[in-house]
N, C-alpha and C positions, 0 to 999 in steps of 0.2 A: 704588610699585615696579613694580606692575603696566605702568604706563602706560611707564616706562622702556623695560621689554624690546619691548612692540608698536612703541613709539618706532623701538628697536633692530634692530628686527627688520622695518621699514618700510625703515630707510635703506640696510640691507643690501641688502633684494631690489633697489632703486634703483641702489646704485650696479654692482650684479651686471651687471641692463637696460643700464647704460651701457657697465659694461665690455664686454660682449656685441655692443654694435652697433659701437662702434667701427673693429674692422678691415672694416666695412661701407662705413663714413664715409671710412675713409682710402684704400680703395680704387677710390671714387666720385671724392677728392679730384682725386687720380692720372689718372682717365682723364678727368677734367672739364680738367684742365691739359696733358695729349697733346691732347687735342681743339681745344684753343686754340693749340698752338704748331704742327700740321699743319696750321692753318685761317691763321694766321703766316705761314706758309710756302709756303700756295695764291695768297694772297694778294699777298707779295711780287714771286714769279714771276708770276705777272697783269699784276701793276703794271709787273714791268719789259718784257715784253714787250709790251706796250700804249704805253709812251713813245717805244718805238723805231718805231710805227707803221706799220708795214709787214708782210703776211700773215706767215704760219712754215708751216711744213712740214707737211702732212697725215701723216706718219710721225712715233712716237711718238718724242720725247728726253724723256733723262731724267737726274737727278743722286742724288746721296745724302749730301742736308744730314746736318750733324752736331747740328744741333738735337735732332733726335730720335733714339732708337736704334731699329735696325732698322728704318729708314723708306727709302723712295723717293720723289721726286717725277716725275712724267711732265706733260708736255704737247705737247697737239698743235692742229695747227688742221682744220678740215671746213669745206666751202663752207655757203652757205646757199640754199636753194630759190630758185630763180625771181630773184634778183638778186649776179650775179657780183661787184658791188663789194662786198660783206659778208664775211665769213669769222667766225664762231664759234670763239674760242679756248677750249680745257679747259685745268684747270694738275689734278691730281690726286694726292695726299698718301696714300700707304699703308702703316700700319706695325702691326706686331703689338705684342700688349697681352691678357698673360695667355693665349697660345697662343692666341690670335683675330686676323684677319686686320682691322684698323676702315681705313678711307678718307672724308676729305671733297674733296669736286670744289668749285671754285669755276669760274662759267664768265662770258664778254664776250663782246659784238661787236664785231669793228674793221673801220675802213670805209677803204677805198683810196683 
């Protein structure tokens, strides 16, 4: 009988520990899948303005996919040191997540 209750009383505090961490887990879940769909999103803008092959604008543009809520994306272009045919593109994803401002940059080179 004995062995029952410490049993019992093992599986309790167990499943307590779990129930406990969970909204931890689920909220890791959460920014682990924003982080993936802003990095989506860096990405795609990369990819399209990289096909069209030709510089962009050293002034920021920017849109507001609906992937994500409350996100921006921006991208801009900047020369590169010491050689004029190069150009550095940014594409930039920034959205809040739990009253915190998170951003992933993805960035290329394209050559003229």
């Amino acid at each position: 009988m004995v062995e029952v209750l410490i049993a019992l009383a093992l599986l309790s505090t167990g499943i307590l520990a779990v129930i406990g961490v969970y909204p931890v887990i689920l909220q890791m879940n959460t920014s682990s899948q924003n982080n993936d769909i802003a990095l989506s999103l860096a990405q795609q803008k990369l990819d399209e303005i990289l096909s069209n092959g030709t510089f962009i604008s050293t002034s920021a543009q920017s849109d507001m996919p609906s992937n994500l809520p409350s996100c921006t994306r921006q991208w801009w272009g900047s020369s590169v040191p010491y050689n004029s045919s190069l150009q550095q593109i940014d594409v930039q994803v920034t959205w809040t997540e739990k009253n915190r401002l998170r951003s992933v940059t993805v960035t290329s080179i394209i050559s003229q």
